[in-house]
C-alpha positions in Angstrom: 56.1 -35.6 198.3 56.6 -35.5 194.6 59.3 -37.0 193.0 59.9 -35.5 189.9 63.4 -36.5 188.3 66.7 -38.4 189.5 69.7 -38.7 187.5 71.7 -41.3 188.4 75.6 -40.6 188.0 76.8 -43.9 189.0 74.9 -46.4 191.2 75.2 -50.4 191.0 75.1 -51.0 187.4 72.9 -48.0 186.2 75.1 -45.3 184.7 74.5 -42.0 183.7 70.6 -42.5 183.4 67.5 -39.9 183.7 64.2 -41.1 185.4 61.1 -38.8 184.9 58.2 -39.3 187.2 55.0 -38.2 186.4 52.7 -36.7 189.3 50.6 -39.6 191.2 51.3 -43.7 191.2 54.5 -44.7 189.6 55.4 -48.3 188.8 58.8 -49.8 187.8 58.3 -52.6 185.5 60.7 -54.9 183.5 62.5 -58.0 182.8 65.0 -59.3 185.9 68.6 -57.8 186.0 67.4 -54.3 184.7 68.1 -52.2 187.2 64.4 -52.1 189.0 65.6 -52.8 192.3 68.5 -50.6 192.0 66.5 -47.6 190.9 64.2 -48.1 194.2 67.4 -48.7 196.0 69.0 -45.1 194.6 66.0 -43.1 195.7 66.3 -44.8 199.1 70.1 -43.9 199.4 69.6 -40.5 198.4 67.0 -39.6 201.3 68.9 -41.4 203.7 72.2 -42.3 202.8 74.1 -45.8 202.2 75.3 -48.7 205.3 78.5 -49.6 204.9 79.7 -51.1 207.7 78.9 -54.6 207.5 81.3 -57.5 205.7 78.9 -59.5 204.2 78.3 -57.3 200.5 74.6 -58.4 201.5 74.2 -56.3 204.5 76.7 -53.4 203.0 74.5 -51.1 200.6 77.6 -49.3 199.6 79.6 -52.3 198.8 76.4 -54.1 196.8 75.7 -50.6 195.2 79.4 -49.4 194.0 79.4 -48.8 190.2 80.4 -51.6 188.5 82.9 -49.5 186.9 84.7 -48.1 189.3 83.4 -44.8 188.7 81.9 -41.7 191.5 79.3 -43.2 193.6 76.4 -40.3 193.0 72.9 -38.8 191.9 70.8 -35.8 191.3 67.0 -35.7 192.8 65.0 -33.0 192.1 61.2 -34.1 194.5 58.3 -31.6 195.6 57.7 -31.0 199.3 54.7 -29.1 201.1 54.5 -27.2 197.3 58.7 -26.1 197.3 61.0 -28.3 195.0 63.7 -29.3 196.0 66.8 -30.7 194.7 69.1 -33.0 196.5 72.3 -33.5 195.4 74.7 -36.4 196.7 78.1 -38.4 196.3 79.0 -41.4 198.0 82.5 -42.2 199.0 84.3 -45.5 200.6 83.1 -44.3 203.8 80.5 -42.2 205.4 82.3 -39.5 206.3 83.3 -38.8 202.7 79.8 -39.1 201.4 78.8 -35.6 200.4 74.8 -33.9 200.6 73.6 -31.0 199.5 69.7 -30.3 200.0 68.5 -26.6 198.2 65.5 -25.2 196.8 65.7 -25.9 192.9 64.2 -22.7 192.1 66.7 -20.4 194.1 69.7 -22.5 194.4 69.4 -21.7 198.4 70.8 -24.1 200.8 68.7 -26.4 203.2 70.6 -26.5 206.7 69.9 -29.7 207.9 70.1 -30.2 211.8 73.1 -32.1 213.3 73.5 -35.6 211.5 69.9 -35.8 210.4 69.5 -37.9 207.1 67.0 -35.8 204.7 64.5 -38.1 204.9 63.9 -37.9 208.4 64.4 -34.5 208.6 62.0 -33.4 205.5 59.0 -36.6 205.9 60.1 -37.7 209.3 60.6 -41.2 208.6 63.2 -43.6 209.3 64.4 -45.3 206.3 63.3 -48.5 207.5 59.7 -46.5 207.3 60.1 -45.5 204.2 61.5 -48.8 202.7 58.4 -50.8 204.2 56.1 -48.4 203.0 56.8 -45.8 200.2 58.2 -48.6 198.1 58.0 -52.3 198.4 61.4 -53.6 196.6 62.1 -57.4 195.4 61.4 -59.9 197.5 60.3 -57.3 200.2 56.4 -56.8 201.5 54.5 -54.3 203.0 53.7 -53.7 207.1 51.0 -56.2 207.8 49.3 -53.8 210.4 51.4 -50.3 210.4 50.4 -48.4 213.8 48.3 -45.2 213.9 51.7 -43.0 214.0 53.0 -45.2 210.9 49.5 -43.9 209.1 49.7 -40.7 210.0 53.3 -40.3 208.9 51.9 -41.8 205.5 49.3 -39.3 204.9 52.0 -36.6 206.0 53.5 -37.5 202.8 
């Protein structure tokens, strides 16, 4: 996988921002309270969606990532899979039922069908998102899987 551009709508405190990723390693730098750990959290949310059932605003990504502004919950992703691009498009609501996705081909505009409630991440890497969190990005305060398992690996290499 390939990401190659998210534009971020509304999400926490970063609004109406454009992130280009070039192909191989990318690494988020910057001074604290900039956004960094949002950014990792948007790309997160957008493969597999937002919690949002707990109380505490800790344990509730979509009450911890609601724009500060009050504004639409949403963001663009355009990634590269297995050679197709892709672009995901997605809008979160109060709830999870209201949250919207829409996975096509960027090239042809055709729609991706994805299978019963299946998050996009698990359905196009298949990863959980815990998996991905502990291993496609290591976030604030976060660390990587001491000792992943053979099937963690070969997920990893999938990607």
């Amino acid at each position: 996988m390939q990401l190659n551009e998210l534009h971020i709508q509304n999400f926490g405190q970063l609004k109406n921002r454009t992130f280009t990723f070039e192909p191989g390693l990318s690494i988020i730098t910057g001074e604290n309270e900039q956004g960094k750990s949002t950014l990792l959290n948007c790309i997160k949310a957008m493969f597999f969606g937002l919690s949002g059932t707990r109380r505490s605003i800790r344990e509730n990504e979509r009450q911890r990532f609601w724009p500060w502004d009050g504004g639409p919950l949403a963001a663009n992703l355009v990634f590269t899979h297995e050679g197709v691009r892709y672009r995901l498009e997605r809008s979160f609501g109060k709830t999870k039922a209201s949250d919207q996705c829409s996975l096509m081909t960027d090239i042809t505009g055709q729609v991706v069908p994805l299978p019963g409630q299946q998050e996009v991440g698990q359905f196009m890497f298949g990863v959980t998102a815990d998996e991905f969190a502990n291993t496609v990005f290591i976030g604030q305060l976060q660390s990587p899987l001491t000792g992943p398992d053979d099937s963690m690996l070969s997920k990893l290499g999938n990607l």
